[in-house]
C-alpha positions in Angstrom: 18.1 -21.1 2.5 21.5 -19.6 3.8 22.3 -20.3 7.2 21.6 -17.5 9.4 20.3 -16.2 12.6 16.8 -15.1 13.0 13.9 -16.4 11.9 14.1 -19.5 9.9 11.6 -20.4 6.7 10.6 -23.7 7.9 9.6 -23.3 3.3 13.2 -22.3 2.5 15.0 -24.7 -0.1 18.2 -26.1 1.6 20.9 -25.2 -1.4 24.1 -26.1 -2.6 25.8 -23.1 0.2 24.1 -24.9 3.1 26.8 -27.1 4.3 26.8 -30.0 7.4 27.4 -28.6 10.3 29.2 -31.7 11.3 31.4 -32.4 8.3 31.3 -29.4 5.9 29.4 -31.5 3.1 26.2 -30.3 1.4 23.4 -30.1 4.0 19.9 -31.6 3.1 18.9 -31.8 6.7 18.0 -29.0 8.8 16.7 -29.2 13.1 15.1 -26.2 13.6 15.7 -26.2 17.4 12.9 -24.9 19.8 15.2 -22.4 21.4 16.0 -21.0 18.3 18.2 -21.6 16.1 19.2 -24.3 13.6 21.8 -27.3 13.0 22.3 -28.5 9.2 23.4 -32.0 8.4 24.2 -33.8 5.6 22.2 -37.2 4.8 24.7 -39.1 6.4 25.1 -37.1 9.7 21.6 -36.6 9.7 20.5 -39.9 9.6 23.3 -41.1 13.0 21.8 -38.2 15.0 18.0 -38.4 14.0 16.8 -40.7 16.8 18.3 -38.5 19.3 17.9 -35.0 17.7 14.5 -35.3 16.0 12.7 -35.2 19.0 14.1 -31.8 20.7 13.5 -30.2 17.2 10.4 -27.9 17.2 11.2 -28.9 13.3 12.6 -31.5 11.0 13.2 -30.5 7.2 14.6 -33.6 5.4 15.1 -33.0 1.7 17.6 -36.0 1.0 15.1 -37.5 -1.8 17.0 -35.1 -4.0 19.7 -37.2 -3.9 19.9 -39.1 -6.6 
């Protein structure tokens, strides 16, 4: 999925092109916000603003088991 606005494929793939919104890294987190929208996050940026972030999301796509 390539970060856009619009409607977001809660389905969509995070790829390679997604990057952290916080650090520029490869995204494999994405907060699909219920006001629209979405923030990407790597595992590591992810992970320090889950507790607070998670909850606000109207969606949480973590695909950071493919890191290997």
């Amino acid at each position: 999925m390539t970060s856009t606005t619009g409607t977001l494929d809660a389905q969509a793939t995070l790829t390679a092109m997604d990057r952290c919104d916080r650090c520029g890294a490869q995204a494999y987190i994405r907060a699909e916000l219920a006001s629209g929208g979405a923030l990407l996050f790597c595992n590591h940026h992810g992970r320090e603003v889950e507790s607070t972030l998670r909850p606000q999301a109207a969606a949480w796509v973590d695909e950071s088991a493919r890191i290997s």
